[in-house]
Residue frames as qw, qx, qy, qz and C-alpha x, y, z in Angstrom:
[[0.906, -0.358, 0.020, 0.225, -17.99, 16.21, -10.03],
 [0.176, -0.883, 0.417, 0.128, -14.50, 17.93, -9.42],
 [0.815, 0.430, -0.330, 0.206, -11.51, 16.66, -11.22],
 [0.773, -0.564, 0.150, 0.250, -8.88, 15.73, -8.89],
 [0.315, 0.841, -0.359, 0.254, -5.63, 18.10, -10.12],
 [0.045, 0.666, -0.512, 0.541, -3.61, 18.33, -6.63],
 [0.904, -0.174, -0.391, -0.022, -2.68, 14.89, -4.70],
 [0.023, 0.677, -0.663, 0.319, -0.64, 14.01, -1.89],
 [0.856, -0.078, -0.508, -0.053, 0.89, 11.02, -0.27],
 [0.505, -0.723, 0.380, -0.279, 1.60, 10.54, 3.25],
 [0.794, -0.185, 0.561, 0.143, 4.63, 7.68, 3.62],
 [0.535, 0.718, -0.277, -0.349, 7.48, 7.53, 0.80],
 [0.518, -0.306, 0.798, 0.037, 8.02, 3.95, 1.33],
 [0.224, 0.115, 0.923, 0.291, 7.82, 1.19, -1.25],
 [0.103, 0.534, 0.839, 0.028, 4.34, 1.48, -1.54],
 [0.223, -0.731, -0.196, 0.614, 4.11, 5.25, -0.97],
 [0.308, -0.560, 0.435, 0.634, 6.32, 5.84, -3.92],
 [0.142, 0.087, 0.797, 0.580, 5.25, 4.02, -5.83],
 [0.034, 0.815, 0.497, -0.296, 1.62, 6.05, -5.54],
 [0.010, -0.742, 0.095, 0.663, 3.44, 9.21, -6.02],
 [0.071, -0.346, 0.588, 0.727, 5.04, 8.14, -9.18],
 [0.173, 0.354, 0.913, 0.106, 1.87, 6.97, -10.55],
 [0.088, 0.949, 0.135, -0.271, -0.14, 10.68, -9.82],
 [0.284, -0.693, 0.332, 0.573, 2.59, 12.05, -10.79],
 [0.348, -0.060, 0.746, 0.565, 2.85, 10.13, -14.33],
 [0.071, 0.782, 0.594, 0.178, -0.74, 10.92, -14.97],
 [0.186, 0.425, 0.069, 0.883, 0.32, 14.57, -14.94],
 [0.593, -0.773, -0.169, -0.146, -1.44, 15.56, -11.11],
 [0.281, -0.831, 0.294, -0.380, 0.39, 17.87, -8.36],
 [0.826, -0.258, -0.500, 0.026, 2.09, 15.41, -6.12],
 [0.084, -0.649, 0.598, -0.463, 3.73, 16.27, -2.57],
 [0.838, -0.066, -0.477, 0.257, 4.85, 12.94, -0.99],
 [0.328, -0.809, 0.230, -0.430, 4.92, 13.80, 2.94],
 [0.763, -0.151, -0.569, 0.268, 7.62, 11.55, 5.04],
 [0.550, -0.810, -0.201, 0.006, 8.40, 11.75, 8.79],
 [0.595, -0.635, 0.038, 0.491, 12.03, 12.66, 8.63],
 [0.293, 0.817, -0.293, -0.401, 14.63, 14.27, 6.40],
 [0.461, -0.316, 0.829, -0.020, 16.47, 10.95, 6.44],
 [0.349, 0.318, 0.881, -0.037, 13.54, 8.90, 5.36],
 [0.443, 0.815, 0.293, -0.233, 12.58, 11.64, 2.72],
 [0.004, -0.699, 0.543, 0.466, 15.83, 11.59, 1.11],
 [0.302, -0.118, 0.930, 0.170, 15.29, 8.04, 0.77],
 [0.448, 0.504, 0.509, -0.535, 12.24, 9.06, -0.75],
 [0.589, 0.764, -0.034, -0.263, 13.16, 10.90, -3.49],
 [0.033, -0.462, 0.841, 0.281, 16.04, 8.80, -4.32],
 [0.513, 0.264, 0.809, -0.110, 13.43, 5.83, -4.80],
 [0.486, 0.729, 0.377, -0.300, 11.14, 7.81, -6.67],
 [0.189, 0.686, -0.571, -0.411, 14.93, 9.12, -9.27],
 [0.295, -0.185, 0.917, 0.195, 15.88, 5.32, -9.62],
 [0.480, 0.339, 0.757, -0.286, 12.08, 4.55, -10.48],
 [0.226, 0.804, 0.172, -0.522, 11.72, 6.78, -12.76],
 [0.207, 0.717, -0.533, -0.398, 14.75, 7.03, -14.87],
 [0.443, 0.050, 0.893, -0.052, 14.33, 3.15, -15.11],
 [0.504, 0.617, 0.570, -0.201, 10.89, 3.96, -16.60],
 [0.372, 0.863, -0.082, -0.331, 12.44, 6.31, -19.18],
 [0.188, -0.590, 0.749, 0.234, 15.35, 4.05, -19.73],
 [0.126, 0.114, 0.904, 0.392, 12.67, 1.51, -21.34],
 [0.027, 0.490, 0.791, 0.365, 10.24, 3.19, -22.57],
 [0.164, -0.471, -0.863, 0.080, 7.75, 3.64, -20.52],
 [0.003, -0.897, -0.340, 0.281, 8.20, 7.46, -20.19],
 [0.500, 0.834, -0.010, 0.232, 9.32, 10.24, -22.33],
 [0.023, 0.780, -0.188, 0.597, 10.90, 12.36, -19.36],
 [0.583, -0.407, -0.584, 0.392, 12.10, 11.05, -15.78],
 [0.092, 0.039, -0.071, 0.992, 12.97, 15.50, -15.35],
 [0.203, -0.279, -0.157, -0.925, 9.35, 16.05, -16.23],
 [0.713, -0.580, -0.305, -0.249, 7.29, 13.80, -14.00],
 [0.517, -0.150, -0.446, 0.715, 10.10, 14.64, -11.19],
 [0.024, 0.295, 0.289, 0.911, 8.91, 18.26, -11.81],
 [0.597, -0.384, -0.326, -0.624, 5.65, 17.39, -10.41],
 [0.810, -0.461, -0.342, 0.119, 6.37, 15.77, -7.38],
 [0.040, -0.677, 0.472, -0.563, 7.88, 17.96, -4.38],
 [0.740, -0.275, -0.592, 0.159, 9.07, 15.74, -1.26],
 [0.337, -0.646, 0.421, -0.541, 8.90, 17.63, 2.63],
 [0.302, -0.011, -0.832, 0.466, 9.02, 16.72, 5.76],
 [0.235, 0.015, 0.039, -0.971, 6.03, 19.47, 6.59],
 [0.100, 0.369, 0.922, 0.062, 2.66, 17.70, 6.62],
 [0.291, 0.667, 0.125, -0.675, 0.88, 21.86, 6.03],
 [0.071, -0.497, 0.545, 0.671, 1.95, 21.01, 2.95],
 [0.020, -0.360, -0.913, -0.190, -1.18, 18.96, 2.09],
 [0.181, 0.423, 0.378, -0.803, -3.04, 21.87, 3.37],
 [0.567, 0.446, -0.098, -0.686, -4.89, 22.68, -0.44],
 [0.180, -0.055, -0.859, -0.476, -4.50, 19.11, -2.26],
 [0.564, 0.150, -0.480, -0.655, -7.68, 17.06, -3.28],
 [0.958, -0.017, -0.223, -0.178, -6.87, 13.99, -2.27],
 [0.114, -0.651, 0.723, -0.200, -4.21, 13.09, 0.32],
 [0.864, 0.181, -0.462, -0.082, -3.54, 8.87, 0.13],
 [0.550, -0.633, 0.525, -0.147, -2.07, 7.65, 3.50],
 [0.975, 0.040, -0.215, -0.030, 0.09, 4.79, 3.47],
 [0.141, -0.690, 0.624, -0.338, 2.36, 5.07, 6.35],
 [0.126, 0.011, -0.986, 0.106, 2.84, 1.42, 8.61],
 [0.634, -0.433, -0.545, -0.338, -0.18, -0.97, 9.06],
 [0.131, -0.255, -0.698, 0.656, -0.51, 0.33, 12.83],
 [0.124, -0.821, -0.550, -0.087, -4.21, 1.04, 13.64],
 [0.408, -0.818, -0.093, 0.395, -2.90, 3.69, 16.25],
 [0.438, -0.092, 0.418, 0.791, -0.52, 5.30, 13.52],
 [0.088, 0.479, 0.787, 0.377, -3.35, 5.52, 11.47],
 [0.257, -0.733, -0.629, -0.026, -5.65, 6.85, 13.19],
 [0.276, -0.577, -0.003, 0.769, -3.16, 9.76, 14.96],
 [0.232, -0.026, 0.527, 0.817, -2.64, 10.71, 11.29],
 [0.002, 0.561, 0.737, 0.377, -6.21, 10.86, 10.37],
 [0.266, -0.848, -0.339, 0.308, -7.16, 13.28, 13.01],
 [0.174, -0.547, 0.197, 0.795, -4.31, 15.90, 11.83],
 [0.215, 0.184, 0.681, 0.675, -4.89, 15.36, 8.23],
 [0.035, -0.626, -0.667, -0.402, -8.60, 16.36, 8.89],
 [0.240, -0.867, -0.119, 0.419, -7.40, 19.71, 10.91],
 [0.386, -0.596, 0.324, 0.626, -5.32, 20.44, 8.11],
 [0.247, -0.142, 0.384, 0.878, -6.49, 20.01, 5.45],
 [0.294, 0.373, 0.143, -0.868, -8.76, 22.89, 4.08],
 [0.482, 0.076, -0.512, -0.707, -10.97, 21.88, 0.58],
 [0.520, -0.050, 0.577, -0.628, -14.19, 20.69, 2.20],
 [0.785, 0.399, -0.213, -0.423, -14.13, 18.52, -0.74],
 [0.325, 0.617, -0.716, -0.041, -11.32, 16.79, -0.34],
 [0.989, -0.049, -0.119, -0.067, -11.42, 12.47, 0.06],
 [0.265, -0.621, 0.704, -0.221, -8.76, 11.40, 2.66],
 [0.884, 0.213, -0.383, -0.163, -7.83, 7.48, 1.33],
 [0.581, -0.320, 0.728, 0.174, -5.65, 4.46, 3.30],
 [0.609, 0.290, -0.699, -0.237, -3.74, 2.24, 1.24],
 [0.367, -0.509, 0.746, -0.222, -3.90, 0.10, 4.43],
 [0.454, 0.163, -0.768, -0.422, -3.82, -3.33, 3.43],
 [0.262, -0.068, -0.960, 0.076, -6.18, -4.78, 6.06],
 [0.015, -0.298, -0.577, 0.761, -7.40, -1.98, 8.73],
 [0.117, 0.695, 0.703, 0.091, -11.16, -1.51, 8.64],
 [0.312, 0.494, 0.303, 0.753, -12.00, 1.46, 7.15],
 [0.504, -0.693, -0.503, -0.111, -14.55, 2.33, 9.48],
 [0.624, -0.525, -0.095, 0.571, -11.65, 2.76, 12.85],
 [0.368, 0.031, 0.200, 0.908, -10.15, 5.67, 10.37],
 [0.008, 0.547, 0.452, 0.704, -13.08, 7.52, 9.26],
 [0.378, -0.838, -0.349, -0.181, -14.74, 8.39, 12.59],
 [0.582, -0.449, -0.163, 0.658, -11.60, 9.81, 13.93],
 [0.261, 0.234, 0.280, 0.893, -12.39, 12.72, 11.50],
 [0.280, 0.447, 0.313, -0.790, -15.32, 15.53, 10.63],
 [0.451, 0.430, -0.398, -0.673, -15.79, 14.36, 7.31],
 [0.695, -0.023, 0.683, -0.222, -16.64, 10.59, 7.67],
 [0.734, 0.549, 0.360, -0.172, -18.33, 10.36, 4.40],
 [0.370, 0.872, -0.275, -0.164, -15.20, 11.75, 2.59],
 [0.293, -0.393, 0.870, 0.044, -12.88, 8.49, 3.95],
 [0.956, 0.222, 0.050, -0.185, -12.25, 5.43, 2.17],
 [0.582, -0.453, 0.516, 0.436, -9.63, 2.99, 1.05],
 [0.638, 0.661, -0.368, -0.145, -7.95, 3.51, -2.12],
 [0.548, -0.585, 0.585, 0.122, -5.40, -0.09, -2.04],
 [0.393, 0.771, -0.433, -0.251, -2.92, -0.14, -4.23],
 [0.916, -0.173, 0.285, 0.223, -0.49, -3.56, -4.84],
 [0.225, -0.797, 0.457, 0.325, 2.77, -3.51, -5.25],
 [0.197, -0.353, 0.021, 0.914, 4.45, -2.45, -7.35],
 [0.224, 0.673, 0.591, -0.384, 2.31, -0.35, -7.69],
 [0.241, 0.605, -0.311, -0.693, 3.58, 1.55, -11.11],
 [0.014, 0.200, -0.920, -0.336, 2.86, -2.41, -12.88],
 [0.041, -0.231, -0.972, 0.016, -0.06, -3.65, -11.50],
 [0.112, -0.300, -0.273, -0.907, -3.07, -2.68, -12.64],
 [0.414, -0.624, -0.662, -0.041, -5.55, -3.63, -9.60],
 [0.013, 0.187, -0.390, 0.902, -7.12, -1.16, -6.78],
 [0.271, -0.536, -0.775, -0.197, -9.26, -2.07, -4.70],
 [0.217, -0.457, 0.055, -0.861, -11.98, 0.89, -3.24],
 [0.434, -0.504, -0.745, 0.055, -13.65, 0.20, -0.03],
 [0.193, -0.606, -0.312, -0.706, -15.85, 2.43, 1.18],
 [0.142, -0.107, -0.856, 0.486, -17.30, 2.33, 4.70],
 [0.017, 0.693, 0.720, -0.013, -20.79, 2.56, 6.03],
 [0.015, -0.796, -0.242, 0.556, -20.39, 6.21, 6.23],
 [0.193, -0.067, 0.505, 0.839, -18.15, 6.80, 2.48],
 [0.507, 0.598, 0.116, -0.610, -21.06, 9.00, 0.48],
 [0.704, 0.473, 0.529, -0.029, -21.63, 8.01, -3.17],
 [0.128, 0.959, -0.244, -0.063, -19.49, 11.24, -4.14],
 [0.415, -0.762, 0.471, 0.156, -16.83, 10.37, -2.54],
 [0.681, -0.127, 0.669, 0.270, -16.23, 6.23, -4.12],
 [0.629, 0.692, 0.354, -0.030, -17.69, 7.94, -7.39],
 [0.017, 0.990, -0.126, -0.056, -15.06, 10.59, -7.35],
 [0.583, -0.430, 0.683, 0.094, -12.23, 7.88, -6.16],
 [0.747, 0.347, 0.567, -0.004, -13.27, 5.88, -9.27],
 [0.539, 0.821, 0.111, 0.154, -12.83, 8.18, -11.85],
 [0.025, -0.762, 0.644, 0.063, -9.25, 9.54, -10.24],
 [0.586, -0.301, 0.728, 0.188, -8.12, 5.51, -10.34],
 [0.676, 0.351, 0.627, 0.161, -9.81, 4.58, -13.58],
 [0.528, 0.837, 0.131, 0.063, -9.23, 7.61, -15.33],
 [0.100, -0.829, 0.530, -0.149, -5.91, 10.07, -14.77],
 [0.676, -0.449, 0.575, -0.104, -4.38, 6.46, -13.26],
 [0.563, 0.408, -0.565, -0.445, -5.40, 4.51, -15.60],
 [0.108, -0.106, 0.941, -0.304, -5.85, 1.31, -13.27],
 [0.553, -0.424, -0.679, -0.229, -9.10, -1.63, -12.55],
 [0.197, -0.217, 0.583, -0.758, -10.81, -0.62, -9.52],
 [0.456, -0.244, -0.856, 0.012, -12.67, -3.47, -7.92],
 [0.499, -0.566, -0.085, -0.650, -15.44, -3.01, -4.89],
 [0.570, 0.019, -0.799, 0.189, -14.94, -4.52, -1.80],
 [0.590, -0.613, -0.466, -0.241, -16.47, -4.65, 1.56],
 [0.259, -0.734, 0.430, -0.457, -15.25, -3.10, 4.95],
 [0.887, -0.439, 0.100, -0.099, -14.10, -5.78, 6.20],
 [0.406, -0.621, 0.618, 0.259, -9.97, -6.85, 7.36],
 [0.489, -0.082, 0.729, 0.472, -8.19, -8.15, 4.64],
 [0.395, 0.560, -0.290, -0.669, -10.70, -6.96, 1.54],
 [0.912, 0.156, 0.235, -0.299, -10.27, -9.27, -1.35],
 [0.654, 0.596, -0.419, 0.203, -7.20, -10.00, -2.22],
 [0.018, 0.532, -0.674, 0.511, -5.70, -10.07, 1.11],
 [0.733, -0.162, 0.385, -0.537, -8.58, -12.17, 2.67],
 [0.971, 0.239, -0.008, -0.027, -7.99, -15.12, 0.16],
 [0.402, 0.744, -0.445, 0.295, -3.86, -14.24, -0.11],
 [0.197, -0.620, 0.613, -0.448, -2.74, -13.92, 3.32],
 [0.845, -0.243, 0.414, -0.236, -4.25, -17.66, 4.55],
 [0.768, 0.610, -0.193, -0.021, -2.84, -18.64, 1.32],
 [0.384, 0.603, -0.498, 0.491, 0.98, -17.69, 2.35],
 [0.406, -0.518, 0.546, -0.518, 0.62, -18.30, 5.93],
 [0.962, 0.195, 0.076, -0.177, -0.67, -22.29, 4.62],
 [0.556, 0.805, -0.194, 0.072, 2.94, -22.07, 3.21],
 [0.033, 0.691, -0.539, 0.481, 4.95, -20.94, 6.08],
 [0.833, -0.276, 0.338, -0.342, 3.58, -23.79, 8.12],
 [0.960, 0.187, -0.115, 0.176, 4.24, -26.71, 5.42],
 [0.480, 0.676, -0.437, 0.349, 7.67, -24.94, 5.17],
 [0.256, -0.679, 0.452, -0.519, 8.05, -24.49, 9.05],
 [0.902, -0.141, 0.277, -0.298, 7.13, -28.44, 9.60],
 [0.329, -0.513, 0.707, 0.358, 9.81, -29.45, 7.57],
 [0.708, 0.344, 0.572, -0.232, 7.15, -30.98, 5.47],
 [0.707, 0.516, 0.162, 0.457, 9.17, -29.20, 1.77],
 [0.557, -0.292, -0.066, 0.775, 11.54, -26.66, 1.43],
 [0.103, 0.760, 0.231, -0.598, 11.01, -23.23, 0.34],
 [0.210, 0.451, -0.389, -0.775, 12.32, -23.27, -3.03],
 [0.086, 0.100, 0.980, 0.151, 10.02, -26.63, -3.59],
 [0.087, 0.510, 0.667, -0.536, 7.50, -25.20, -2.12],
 [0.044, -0.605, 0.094, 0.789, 7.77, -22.35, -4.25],
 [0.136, -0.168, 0.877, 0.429, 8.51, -24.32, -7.42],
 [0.118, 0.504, 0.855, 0.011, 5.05, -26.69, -6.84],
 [0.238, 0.713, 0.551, -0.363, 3.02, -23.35, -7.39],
 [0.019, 0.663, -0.337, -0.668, 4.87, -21.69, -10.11],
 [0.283, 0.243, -0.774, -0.511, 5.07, -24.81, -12.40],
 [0.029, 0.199, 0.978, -0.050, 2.36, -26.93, -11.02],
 [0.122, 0.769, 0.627, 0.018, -0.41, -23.98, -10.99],
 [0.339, 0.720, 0.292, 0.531, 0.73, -21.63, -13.57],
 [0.377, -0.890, -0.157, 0.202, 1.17, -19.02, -10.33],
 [0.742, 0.454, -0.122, 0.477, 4.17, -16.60, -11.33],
 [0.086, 0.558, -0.603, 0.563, 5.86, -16.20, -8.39],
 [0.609, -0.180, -0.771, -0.047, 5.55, -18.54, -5.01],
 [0.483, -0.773, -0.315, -0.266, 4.11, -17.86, -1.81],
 [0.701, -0.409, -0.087, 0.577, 7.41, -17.88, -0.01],
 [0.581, 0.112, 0.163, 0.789, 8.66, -15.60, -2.24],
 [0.139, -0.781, -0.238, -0.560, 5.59, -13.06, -2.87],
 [0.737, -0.377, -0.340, 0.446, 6.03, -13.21, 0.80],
 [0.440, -0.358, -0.008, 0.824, 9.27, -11.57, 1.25],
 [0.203, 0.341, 0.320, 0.861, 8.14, -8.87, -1.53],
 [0.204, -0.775, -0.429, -0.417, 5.42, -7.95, 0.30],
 [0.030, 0.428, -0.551, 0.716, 7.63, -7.88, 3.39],
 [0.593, -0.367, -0.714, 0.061, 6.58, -10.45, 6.36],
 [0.190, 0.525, 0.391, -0.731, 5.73, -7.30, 8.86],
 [0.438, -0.053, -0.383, -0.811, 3.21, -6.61, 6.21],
 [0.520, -0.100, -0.804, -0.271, 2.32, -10.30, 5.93],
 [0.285, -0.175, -0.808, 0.485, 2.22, -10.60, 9.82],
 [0.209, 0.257, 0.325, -0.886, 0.44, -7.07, 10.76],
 [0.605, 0.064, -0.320, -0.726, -2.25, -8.32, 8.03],
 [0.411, -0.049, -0.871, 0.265, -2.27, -11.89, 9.43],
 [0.182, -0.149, -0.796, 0.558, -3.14, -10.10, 12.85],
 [0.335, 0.156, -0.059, -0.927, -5.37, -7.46, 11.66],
 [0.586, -0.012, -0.603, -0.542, -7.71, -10.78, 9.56],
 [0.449, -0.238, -0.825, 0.248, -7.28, -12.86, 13.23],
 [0.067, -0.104, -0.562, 0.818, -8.57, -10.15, 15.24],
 [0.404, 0.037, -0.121, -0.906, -11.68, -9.68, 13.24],
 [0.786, 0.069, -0.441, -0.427, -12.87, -13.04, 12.30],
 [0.609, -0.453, 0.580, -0.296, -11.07, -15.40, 15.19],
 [0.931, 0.324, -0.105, -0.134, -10.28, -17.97, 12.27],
 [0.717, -0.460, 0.402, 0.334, -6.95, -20.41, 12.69],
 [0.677, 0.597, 0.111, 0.416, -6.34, -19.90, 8.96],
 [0.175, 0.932, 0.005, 0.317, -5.33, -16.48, 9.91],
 [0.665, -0.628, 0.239, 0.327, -2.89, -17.27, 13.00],
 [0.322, 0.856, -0.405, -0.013, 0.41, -15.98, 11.96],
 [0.873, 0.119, -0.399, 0.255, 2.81, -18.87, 12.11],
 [0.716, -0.615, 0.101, 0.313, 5.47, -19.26, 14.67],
 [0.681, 0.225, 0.341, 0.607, 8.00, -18.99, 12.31],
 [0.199, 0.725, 0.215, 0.624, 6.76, -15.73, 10.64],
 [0.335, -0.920, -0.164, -0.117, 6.77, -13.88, 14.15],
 [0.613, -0.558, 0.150, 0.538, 10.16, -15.26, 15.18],
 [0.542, 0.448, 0.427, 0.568, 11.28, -13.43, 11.66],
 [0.110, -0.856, -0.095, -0.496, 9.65, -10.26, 11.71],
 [0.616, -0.780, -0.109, 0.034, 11.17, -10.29, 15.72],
 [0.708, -0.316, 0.283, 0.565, 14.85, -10.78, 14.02],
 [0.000, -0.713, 0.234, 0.661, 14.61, -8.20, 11.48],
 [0.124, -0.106, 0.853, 0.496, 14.24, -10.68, 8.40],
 [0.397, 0.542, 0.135, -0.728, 11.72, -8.62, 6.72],
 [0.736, 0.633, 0.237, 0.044, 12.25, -10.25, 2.70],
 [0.511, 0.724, 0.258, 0.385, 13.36, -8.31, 0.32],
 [0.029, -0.934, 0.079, -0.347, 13.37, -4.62, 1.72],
 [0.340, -0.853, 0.394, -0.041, 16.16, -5.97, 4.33],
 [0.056, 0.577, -0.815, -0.011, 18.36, -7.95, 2.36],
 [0.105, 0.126, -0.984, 0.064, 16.75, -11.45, 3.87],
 [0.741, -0.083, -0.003, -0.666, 13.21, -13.39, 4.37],
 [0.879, 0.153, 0.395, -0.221, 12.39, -16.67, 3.64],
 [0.749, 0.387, 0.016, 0.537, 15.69, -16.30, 0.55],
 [0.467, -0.466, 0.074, 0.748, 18.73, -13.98, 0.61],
 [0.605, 0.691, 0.366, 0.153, 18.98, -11.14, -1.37],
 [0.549, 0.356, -0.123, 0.746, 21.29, -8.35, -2.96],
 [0.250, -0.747, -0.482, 0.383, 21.14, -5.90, -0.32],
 [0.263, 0.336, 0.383, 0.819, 21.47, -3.09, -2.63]]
């Protein structure tokens, strides 16, 4: 079984980044591919802050020497010889899926295991848009994704035995992360029990029924939970929360999964959480 050396990540958002700087800490190639020059500046400015953070307590020797290892384009040839190329661009099926189809004209090592982080879309809709079926799976990471040690692997009916075996040993070994099994199917496990969870939330909240930092409160100090559903929320970013929402309603037709009124008129005004400053609380927009 090939060691995985020479990685790449498509998307150098939140979630993106934090991927790279993970490969990247485990001493592996990284090239972190975004769609503009703009939105790849913003890349590797994430990935400096992250970094020198981590070396500012601790956590690495060198922010210079795992920078070293990680080259950021605009150029998507530039995945042409990795190993292992890790999408995690937006949860659009039809994003997705374009991407898959170039990735598997481009890139060359007839070995190589093309991974989503998506956090809902069936594996399944990605793999057959390729030649290499058996070489797709999800590799999904949680944010942030240099802290937390889950990943969950989901295969699809076509992922070979190589492939999740190969996937396994780059997360559990080089990574250094828990990788969990989970079934093709929207949402996985963590999102399938989460998302009805936080959308249960946005209702009480949206009914006037408590307020959001009660709301919050009742699950932090009443069941040990350390952080509250309003709040994970915004961190995950409520176009996540929504596009996984619709992705779990479109599969299973369950009312748990309906995305609130509330959450749509949000996401429709730009009051993403966190990443824009406002959600469900205010934040520094920094």
């Amino acid at each position: 079984m090939s060691t995985i050396e020479r990685v790449a990540v498509i998307g150098g958002g939140l979630m993106g980044a934090g991927i790279a700087e993970v490969a990247a800490r485990a001493g592996l190639d990284t090239v972190v591919v975004e769609s503009s020059e703009d939105a790849a500046k913003n890349a590797a400015q994430r990935l400096e802050r992250s970094l020198h953070r981590a070396a500012e307590r601790g956590k690495i020797a060198s922010a210079d020497e795992v920078l070293d290892r990680i080259r950021v384009t605009t150029d998507l040839e530039q995945v042409a010889d990795r190993q292992l190329v890790v999408e995690a661009i937006v949860e659009d099926e039809s994003a997705k899926t374009a991407l898959f189809r170039r990735l598997d004209e481009i890139v060359q090592d007839p070995e190589a295991i093309l991974a989503s982080n998506t956090s809902s879309i069936p594996i399944m809709k990605l793999a057959v848009v390729t030649s290499r079926p058996q070489q797709v799976l999800g590799i999904h990471f949680f944010n942030p994704v240099p802290v937390l040690k889950l990943v969950e692997l989901v295969p699809s009916l076509m992922t070979s035995d190589d492939t999740l075996a190969r996937s396994r040993a780059f997360v559990e070994g080089p990574l250094e992360k828990q990788a969990i099994d989970c079934q093709d199917r929207a949402g996985f496990v963590v999102n399938a029990l989460l998302i009805p969870f936080i959308l249960s939330a946005i209702r009480m909240y949206e009914s006037g029924f408590a307020s959001a930092e009660d709301i919050d409160q009742g699950l932090v100090l009443g069941a040990a939970h350390p952080q509250g559903p309003l709040a994970l929320a915004d961190l995950i970013g409520l176009d996540t929360t929504k596009a996984v929402a619709e992705s779990l309603y479109e599969e299973f037709k369950e009312p748990l999964y309906a995305a609130p009124p509330l959450l749509a008129r949000m996401v429709d005004a730009g009051l993403l959480g966190r990443k824009t400053g406002r959600g469900f609380y205010t934040y520094d927009a920094r």
